[in-house]
C-alpha atoms as an extended CHARMM CRD file, in Angstrom:
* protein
*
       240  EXT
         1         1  UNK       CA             37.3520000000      -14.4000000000       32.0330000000  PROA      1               0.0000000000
         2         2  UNK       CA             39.4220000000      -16.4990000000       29.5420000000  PROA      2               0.0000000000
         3         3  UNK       CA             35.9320000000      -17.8270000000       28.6340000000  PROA      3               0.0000000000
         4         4  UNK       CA             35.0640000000      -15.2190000000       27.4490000000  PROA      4               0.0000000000
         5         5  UNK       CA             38.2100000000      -14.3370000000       25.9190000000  PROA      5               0.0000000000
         6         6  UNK       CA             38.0440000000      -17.9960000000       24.1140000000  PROA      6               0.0000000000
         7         7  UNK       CA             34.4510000000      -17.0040000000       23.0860000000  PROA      7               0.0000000000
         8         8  UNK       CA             35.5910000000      -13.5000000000       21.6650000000  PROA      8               0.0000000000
         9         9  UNK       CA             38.1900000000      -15.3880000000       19.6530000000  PROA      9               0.0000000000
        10        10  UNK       CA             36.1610000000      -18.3690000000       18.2460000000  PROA      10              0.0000000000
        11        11  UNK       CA             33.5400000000      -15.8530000000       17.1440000000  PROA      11              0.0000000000
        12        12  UNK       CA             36.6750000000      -13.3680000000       15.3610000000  PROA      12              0.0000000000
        13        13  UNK       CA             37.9200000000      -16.6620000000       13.7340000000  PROA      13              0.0000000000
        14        14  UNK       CA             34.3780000000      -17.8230000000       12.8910000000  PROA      14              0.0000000000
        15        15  UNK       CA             33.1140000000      -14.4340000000       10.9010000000  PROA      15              0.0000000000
        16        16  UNK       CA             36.5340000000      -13.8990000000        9.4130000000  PROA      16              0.0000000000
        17        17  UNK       CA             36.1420000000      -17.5870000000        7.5620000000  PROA      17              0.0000000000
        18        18  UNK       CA             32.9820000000      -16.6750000000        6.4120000000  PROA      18              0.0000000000
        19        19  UNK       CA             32.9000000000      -12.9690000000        3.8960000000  PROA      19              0.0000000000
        20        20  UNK       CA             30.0780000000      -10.9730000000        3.8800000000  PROA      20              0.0000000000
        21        21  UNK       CA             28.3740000000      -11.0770000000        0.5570000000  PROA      21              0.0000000000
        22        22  UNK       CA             26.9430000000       -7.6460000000       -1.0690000000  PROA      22              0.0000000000
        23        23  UNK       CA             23.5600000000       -9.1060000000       -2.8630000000  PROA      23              0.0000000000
        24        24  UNK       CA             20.4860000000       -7.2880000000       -4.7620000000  PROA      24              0.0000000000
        25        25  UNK       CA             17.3040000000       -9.1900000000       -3.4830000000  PROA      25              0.0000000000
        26        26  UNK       CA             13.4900000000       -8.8290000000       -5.3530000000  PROA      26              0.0000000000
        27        27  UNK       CA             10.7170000000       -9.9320000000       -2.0790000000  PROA      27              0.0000000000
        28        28  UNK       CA              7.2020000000       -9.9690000000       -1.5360000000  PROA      28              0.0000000000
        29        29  UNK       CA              4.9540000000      -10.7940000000        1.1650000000  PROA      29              0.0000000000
        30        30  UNK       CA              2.5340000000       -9.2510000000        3.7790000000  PROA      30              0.0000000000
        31        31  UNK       CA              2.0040000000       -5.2450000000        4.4820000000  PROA      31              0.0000000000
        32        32  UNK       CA              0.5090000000       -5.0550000000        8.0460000000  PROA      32              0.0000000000
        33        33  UNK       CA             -1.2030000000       -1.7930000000        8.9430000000  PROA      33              0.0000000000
        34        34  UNK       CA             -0.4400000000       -0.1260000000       12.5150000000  PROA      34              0.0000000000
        35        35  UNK       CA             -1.0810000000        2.5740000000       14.6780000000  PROA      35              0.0000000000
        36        36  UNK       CA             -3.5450000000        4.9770000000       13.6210000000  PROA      36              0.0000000000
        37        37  UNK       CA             -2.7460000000        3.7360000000       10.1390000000  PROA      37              0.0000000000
        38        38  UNK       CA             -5.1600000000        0.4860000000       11.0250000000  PROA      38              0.0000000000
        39        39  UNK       CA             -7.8030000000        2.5740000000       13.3750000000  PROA      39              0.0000000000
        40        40  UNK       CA            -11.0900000000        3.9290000000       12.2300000000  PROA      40              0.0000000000
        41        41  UNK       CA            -13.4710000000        6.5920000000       13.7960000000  PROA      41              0.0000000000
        42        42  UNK       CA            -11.5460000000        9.4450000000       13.6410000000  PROA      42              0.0000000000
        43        43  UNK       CA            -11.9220000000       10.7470000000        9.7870000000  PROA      43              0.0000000000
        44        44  UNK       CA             -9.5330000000       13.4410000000       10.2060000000  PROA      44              0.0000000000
        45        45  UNK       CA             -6.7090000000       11.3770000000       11.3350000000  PROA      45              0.0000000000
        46        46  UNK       CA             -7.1330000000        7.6210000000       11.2770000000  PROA      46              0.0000000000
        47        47  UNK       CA             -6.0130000000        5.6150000000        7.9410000000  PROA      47              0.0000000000
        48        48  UNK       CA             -8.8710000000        2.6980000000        7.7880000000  PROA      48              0.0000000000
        49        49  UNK       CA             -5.9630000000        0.7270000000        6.2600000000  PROA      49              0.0000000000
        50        50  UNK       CA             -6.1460000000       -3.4060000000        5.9750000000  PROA      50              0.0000000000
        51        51  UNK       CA             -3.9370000000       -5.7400000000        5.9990000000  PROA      51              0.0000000000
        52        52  UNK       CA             -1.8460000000       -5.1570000000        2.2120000000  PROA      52              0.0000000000
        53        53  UNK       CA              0.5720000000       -6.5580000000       -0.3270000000  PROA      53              0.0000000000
        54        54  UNK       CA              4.6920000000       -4.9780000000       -0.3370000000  PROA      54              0.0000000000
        55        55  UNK       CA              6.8890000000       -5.8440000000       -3.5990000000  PROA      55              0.0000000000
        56        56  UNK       CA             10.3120000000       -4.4610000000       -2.4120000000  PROA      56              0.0000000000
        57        57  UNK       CA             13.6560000000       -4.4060000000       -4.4940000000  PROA      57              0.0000000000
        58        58  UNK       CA             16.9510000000       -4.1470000000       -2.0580000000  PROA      58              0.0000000000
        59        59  UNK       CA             20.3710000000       -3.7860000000       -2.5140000000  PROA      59              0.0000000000
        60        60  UNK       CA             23.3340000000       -3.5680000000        0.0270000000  PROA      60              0.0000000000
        61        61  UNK       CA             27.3200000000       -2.9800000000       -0.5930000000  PROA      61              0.0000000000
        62        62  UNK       CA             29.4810000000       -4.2870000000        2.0350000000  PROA      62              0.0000000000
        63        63  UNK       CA             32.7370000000       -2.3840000000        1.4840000000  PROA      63              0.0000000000
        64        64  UNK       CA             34.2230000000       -2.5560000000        5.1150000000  PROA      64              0.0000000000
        65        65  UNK       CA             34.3810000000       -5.9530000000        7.2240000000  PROA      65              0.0000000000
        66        66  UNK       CA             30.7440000000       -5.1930000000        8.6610000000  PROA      66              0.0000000000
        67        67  UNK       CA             29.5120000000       -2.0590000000        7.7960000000  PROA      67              0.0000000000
        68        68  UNK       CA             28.4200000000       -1.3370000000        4.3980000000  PROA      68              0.0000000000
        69        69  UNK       CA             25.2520000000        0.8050000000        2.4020000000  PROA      69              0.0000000000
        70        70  UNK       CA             22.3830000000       -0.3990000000        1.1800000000  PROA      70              0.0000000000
        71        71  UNK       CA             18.9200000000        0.7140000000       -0.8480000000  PROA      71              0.0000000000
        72        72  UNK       CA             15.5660000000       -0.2850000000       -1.0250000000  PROA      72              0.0000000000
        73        73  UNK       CA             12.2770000000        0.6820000000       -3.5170000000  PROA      73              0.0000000000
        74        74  UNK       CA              9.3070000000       -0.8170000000       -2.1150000000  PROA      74              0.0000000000
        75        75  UNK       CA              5.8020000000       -0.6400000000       -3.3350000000  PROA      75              0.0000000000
        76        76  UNK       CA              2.9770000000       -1.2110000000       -0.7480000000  PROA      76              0.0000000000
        77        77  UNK       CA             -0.6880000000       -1.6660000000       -0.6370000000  PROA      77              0.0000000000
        78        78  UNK       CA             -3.3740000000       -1.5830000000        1.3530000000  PROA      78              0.0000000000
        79        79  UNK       CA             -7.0870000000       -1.9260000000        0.8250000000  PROA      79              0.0000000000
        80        80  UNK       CA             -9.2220000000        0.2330000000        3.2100000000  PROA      80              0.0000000000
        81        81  UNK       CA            -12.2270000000       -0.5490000000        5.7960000000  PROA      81              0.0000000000
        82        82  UNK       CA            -14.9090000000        0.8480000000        3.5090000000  PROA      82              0.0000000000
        83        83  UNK       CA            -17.8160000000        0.4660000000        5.6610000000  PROA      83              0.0000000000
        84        84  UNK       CA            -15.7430000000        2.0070000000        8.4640000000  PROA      84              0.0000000000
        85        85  UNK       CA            -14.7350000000        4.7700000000        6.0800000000  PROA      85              0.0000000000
        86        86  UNK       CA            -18.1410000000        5.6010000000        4.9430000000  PROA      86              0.0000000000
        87        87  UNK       CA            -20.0060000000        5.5770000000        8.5000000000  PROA      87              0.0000000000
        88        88  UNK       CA            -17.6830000000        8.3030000000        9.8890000000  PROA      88              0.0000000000
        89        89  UNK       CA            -17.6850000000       10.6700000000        6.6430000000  PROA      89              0.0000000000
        90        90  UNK       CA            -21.4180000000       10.5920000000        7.2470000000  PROA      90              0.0000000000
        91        91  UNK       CA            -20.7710000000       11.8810000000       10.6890000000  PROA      91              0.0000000000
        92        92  UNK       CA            -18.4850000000       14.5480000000        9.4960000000  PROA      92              0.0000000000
        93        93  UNK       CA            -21.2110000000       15.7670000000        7.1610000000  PROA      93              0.0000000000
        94        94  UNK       CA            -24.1780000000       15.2180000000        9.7160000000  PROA      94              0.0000000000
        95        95  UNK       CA            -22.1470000000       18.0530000000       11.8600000000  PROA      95              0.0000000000
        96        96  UNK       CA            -22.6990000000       20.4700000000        9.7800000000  PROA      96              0.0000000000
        97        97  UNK       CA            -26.3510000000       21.9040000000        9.9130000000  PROA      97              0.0000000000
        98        98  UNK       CA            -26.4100000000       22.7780000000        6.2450000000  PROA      98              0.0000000000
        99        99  UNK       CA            -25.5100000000       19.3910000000        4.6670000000  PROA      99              0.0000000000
       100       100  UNK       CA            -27.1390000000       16.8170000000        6.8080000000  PROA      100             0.0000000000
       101       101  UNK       CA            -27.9080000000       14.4590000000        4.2060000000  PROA      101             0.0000000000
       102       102  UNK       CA            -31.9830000000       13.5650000000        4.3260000000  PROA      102             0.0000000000
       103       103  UNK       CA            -33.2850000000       10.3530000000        5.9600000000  PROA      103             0.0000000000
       104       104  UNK       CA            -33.5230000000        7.4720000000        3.5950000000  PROA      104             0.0000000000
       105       105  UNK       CA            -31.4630000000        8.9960000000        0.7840000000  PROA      105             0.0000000000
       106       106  UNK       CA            -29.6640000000        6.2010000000       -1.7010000000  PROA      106             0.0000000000
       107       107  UNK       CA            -26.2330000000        7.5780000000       -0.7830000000  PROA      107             0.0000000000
       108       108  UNK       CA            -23.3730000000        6.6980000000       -3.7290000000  PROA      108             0.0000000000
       109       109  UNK       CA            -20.0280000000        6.3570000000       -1.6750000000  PROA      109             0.0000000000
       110       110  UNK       CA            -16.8890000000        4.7320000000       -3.7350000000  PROA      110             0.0000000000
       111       111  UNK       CA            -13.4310000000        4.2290000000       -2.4110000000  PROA      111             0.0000000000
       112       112  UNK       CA            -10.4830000000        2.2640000000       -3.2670000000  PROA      112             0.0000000000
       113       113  UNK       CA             -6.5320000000        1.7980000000       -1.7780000000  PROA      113             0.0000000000
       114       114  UNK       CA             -3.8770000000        3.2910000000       -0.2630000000  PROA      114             0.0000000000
       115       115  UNK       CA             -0.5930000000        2.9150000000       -2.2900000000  PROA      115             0.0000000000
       116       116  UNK       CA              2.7900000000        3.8570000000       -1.5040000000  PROA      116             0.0000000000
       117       117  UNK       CA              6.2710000000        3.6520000000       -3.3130000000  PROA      117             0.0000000000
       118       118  UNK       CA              9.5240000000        4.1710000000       -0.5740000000  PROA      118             0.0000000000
       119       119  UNK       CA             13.2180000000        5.2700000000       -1.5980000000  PROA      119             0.0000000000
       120       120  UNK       CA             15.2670000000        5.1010000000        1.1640000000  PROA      120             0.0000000000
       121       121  UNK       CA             19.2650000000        4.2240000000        1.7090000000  PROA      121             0.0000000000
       122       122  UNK       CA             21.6210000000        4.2040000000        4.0900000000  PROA      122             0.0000000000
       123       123  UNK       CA             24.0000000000        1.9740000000        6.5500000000  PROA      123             0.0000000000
       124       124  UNK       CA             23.5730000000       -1.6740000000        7.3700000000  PROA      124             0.0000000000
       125       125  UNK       CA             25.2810000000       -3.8810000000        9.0110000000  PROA      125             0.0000000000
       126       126  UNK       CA             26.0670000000       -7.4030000000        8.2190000000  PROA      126             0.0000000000
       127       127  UNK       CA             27.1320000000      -10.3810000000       10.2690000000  PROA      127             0.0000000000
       128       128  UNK       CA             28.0290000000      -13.9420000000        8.6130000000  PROA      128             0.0000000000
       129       129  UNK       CA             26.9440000000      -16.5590000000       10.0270000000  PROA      129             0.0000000000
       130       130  UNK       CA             28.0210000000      -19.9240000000        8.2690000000  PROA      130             0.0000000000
       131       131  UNK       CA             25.7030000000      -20.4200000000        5.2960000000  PROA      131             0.0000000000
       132       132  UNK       CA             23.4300000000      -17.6020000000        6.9870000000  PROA      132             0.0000000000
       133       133  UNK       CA             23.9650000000      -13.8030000000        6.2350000000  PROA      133             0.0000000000
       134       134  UNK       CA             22.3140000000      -11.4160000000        8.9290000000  PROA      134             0.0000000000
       135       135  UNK       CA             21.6140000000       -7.9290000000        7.9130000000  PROA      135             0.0000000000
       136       136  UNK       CA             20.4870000000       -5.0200000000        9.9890000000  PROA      136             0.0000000000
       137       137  UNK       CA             19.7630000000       -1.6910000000        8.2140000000  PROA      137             0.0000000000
       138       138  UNK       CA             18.6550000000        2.0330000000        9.0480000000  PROA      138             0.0000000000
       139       139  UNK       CA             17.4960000000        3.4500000000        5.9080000000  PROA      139             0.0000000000
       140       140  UNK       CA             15.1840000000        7.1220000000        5.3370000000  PROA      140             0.0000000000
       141       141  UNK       CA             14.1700000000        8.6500000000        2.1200000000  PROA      141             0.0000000000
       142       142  UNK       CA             10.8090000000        9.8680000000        0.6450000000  PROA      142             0.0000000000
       143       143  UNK       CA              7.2940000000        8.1960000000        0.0850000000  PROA      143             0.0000000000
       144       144  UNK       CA              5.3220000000        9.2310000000       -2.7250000000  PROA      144             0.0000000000
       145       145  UNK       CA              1.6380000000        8.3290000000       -1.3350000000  PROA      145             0.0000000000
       146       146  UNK       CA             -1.5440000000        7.8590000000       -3.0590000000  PROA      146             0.0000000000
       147       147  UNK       CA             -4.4920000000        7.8900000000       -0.7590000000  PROA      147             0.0000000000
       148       148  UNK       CA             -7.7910000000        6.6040000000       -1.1810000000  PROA      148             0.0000000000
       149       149  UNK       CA             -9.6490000000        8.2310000000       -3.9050000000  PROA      149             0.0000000000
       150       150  UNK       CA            -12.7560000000        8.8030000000       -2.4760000000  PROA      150             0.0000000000
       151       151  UNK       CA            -16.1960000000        9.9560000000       -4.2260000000  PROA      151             0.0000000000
       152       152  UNK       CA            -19.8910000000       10.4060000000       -2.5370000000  PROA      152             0.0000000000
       153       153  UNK       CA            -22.8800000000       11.5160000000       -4.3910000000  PROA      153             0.0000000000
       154       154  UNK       CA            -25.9680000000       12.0550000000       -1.9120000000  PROA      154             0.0000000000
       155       155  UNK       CA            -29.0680000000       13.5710000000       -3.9930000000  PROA      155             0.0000000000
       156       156  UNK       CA            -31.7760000000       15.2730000000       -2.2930000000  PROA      156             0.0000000000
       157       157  UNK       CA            -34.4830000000       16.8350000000       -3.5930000000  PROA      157             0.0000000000
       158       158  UNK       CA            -33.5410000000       20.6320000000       -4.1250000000  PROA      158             0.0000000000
       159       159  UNK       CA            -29.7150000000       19.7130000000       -4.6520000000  PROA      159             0.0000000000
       160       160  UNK       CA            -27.1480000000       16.8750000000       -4.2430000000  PROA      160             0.0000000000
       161       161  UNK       CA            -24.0010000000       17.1090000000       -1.9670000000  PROA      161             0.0000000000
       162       162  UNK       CA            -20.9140000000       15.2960000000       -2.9990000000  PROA      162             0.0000000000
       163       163  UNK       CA            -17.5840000000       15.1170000000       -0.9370000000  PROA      163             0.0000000000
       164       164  UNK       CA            -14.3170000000       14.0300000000       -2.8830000000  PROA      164             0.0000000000
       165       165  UNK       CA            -11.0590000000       13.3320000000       -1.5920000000  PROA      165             0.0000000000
       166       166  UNK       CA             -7.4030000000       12.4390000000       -2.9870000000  PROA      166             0.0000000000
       167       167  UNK       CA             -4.1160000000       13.8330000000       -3.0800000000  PROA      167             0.0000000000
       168       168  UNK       CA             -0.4200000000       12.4720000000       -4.1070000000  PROA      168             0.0000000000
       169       169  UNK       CA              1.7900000000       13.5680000000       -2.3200000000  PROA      169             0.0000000000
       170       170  UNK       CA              5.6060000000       13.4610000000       -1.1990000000  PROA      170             0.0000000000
       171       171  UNK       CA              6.8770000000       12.7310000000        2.5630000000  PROA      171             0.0000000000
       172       172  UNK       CA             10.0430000000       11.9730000000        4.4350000000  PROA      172             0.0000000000
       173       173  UNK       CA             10.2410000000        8.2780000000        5.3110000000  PROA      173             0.0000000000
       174       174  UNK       CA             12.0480000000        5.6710000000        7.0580000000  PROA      174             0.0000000000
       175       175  UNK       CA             12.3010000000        2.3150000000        7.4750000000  PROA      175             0.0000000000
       176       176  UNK       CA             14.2090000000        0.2900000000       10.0070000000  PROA      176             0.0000000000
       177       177  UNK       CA             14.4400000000       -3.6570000000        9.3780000000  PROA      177             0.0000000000
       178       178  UNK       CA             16.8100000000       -7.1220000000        9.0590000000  PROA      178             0.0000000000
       179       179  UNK       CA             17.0360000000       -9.5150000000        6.7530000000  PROA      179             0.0000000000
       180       180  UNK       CA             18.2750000000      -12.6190000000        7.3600000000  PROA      180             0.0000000000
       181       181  UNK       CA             20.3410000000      -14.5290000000        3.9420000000  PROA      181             0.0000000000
       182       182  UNK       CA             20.7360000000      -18.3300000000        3.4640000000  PROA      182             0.0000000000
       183       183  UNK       CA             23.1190000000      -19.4550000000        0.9300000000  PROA      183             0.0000000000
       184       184  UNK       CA             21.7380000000      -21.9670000000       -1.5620000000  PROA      184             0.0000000000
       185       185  UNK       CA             24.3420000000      -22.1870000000       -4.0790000000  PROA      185             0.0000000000
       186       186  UNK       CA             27.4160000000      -20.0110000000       -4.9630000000  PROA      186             0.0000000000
       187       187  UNK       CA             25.3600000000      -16.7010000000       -5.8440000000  PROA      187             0.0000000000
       188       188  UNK       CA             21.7710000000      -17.2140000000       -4.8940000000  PROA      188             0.0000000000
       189       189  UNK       CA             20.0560000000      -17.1810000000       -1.8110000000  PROA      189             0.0000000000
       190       190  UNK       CA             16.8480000000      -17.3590000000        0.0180000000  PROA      190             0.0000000000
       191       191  UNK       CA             16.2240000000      -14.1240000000        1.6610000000  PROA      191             0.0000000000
       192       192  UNK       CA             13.9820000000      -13.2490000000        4.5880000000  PROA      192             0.0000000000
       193       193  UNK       CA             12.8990000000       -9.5880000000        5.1380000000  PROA      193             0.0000000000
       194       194  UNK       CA             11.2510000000       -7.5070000000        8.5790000000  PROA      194             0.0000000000
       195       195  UNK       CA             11.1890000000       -4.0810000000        8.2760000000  PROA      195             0.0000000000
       196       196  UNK       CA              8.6750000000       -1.3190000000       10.0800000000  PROA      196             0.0000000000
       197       197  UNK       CA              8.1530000000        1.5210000000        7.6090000000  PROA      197             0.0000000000
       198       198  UNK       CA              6.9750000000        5.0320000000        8.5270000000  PROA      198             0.0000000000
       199       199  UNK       CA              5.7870000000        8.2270000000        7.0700000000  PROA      199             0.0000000000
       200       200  UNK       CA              2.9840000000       10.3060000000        6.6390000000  PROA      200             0.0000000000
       201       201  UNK       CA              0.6030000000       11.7040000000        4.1530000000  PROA      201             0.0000000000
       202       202  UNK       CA             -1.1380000000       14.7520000000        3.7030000000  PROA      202             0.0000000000
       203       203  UNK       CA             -4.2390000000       14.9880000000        1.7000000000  PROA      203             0.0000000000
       204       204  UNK       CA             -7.0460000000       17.4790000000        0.8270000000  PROA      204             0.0000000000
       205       205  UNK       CA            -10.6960000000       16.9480000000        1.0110000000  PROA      205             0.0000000000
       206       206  UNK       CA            -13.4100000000       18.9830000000       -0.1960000000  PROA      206             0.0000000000
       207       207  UNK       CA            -17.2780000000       18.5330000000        0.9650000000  PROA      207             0.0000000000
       208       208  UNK       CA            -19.6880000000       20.5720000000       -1.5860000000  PROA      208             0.0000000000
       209       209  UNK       CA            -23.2910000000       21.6320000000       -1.6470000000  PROA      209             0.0000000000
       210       210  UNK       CA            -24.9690000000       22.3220000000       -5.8460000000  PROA      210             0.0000000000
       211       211  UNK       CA            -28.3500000000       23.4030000000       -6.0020000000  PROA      211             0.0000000000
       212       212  UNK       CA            -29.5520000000       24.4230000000       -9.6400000000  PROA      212             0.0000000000
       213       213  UNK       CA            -25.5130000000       24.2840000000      -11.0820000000  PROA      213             0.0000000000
       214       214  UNK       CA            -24.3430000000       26.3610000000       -8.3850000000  PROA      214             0.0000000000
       215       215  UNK       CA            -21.6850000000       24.6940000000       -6.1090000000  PROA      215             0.0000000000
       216       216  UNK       CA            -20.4570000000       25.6190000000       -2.7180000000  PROA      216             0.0000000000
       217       217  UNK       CA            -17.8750000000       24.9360000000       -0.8350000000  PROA      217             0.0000000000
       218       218  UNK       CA            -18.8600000000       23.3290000000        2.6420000000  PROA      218             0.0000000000
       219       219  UNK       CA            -16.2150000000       22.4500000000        4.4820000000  PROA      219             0.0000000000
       220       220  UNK       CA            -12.3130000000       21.6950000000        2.7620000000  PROA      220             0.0000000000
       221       221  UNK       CA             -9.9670000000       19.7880000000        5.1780000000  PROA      221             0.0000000000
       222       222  UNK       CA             -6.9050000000       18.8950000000        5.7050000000  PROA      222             0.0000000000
       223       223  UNK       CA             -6.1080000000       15.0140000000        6.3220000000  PROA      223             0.0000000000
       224       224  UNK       CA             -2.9610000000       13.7890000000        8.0820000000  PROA      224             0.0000000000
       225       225  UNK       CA             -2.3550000000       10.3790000000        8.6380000000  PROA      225             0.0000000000
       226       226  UNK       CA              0.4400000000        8.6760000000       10.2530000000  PROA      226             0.0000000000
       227       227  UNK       CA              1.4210000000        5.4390000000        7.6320000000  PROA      227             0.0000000000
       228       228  UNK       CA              2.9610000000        2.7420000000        9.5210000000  PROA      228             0.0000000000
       229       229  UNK       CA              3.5860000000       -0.5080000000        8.6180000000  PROA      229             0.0000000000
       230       230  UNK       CA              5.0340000000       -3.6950000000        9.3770000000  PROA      230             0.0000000000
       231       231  UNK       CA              6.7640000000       -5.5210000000        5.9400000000  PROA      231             0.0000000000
       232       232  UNK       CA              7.1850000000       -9.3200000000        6.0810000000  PROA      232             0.0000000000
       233       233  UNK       CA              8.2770000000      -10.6160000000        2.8570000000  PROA      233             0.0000000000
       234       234  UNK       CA              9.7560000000      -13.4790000000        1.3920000000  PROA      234             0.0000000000
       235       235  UNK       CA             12.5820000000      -13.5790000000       -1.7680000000  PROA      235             0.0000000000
       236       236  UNK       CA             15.2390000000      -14.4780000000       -3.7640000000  PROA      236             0.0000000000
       237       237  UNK       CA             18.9070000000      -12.7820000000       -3.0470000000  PROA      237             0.0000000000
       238       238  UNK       CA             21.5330000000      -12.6870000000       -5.2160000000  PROA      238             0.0000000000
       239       239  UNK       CA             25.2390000000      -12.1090000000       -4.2880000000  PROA      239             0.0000000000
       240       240  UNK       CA             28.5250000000      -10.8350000000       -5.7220000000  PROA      240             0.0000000000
């Protein structure tokens, strides 16, 4: 027991010799797709999503001895399985008996990225450690989301279907993460950034039939995809 107590007191003595730092921080690094974010086969639901690109600007405010508030706006990336994409729209069209697109038709199918920008605040909580700062933070906002714009162009020879596809839109988010702060000099820093990110975006689709200027309306959709992601990025910090 007085261990422990000697422990307790070393580690009191230790953090209260060392002051957290506030600091604003500008990182960038990897954007790893998960969950049914990264899956294909499932058009209605699944997010095709590669591996992407996260720019994030962060700023905390340590007013008590290890509590404080921080804020983050991150902007994320990620290119999308294309060939995966376009094999299971195809499917969703072949259901339907009325658009099954003919057998060796020169189908036109583009597609780009998913892009994302988060706002999100809240508490974190910092622990000094020497020349290291370690952060751990709880943040939720909103996610303005751009899916993939999407066109397809399949002529035939009494008509041509086309299906397009893309919707911004606005979602709660969250984002739960640490950061860990290495002093180089008085008031900059190396920082090092995990964080798992989470919302979800709704789009509308819209598959269409024209035959002689007249277009109908096949089969609109709804899209729902869970967005999660796994930021690891890599900045400079610097602290006041």
């Amino acid at each position: 027991m007085k261990i422990c107590y000697a422990v307790l007191i070393f580690l009191l003595f230790s953090f209260s010799l060392n002051a957290q730092k506030n600091h604003v921080s500008l990182s960038m690094g990897l954007a790893y797709p998960l969950g049914e974010f990264a899956k294909s086969g499932d058009y209605y639901n699944h997010g095709y999503a590669m591996p992407g690109f996260n720019l994030s600007f962060e700023g905390n405010y340590i007013p008590l001895w290890y509590v404080g508030v921080g804020g983050a706006a991150n902007f994320t990336t990620n290119y999308t399985h294309s060939d995966k994409l376009f094999e299971d729209l195809v499917d969703v069209i072949n259901r339907n008996p009325v658009s099954q697109i003919p057998d060796n038709t020169n189908v036109v199918h583009e597609t780009d990225r998913w892009s994302y920008v988060n706002l999100v605040a809240g508490p974190t909580l910092a622990i000094p450690l020497t020349r290291f700062q370690w952060n751990i933070k709880c943040f939720a906002g909103i996610s303005v989301i751009f899916p993939p714009t999407q066109s397809m162009v399949i002529p035939s020879e009494i008509g041509s279907y086309s299906h397009s596809g893309d919707a911004q839109n606005i979602a709660f988010s969250y984002l739960l993460g640490t950061d860990l702060i290495y002093k180089l000099m008085k008031n900059y820093s190396i920082i090092l950034n995990a964080a798992y990110s989470q919302t979800q975006s709704e789009s509308q689709s819209n598959l269409s039939y024209s035959v002689d200027g007249q277009t109908s309306i096949l089969e609109p959709f709804t899209k729902n995809t869970d967005i999660q992601s796994l930021h690891l990025t890599l900045g400079l910090a610097y602290l006041f």
